[in-house]
N, C-alpha and C positions, 0 to 999 in steps of 0.2 A: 878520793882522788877524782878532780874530774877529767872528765872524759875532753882530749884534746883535737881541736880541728885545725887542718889545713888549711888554710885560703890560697891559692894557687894561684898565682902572676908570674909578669916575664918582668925580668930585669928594669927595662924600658918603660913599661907602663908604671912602675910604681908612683904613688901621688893622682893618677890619673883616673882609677876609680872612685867615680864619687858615691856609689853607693856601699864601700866599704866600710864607711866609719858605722852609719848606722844598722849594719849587719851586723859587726862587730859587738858592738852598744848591744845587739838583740841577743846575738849568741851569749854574749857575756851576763848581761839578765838570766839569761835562761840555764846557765851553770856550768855553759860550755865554756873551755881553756880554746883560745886561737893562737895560731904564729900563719903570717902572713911570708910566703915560701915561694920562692923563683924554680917555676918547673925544671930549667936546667941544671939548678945548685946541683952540683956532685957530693957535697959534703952532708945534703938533706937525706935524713934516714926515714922512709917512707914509712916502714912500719912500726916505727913511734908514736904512729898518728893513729887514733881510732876511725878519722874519716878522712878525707882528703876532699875538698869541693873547688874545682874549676871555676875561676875568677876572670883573669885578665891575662888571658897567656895571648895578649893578640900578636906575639911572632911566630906563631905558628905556621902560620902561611910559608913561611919563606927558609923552616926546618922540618915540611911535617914526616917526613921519613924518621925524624931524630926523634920530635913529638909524639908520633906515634908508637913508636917502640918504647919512649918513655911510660905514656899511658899506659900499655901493656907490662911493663915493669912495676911498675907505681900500684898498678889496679892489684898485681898478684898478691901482693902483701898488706895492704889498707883495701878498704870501702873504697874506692875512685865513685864521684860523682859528677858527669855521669859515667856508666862503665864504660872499660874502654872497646866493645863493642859498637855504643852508641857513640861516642868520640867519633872512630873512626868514620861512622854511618855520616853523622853531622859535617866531618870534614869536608865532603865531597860535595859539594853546595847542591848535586842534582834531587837531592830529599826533596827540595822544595817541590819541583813539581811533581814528587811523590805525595806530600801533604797537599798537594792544589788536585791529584786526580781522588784522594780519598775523600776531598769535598769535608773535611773537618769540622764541624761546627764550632769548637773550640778555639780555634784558631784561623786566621785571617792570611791567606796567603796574598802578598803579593807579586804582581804582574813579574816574572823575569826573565831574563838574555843571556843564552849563554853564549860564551864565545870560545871558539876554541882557539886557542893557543896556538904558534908555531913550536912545530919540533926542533927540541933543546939542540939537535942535530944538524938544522937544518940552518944552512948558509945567512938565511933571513936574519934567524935567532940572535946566530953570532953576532951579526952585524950592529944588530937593536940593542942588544947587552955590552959590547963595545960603547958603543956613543954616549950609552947610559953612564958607563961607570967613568967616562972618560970628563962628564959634566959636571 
């Protein structure tokens, strides 16, 4: 039997990765079984998978409270790659100038900006999210 892998996308994105076909091509050479699976599906049984590897989940952003409890669920019963440990670490974009002070040889950080946000509370927020949704 072989051994079957996740590829992990959101809904939205599917068709939009272009390095999935020949990952796919590669795992499948190599003897691995793929199903290409939407982190949200409800109906996806995690632990049927021998690995699980994070692809295209780019709505995270804008569920990662849901996201990340997924990962946390997901990872308990399969391999998550990566774990969700490192998920969560990754999410917080301020890694970056964590890898730019450890000076990585490895890897190349670029220059970046953070900006902070208004609070989801604050009179501003409302107003910005109003106009938004009203366009």
């Amino acid at each position: 039997m072989k051994p079957v892998v996740a590829l992990i996308t959101a809904r939205e994105a599917r068709g939009l990765d272009e390095d999935l076909p020949p990952l796919e091509a590669a795992m499948h050479a190599a003897g691995l079984e793929t199903r290409v699976v939407d982190w949200d599906d409800p109906d996806v049984r995690w632990a049927s998978f021998d690995l699980a590897l994070l692809r295209s989940t780019w709505d995270y952003t804008d569920r990662l409270r849901e996201f990340l409890a997924w990962a946390d669920s997901a990872g308990s019963v399969t391999t998550l790659l990566n774990t969700p440990q490192v998920v969560r670490w990754n999410t917080d974009k301020h890694y970056l100038a964590e890898l730019a002070r450890a000076e990585c040889r490895w890897c190349r950080v670029l220059s970046s900006s953070r900006v902070r946000m208004p609070n989801a509370r604050s009179p501003h927020f409302s107003s910005v999210t109003a106009r938004r949704s009203l366009s």
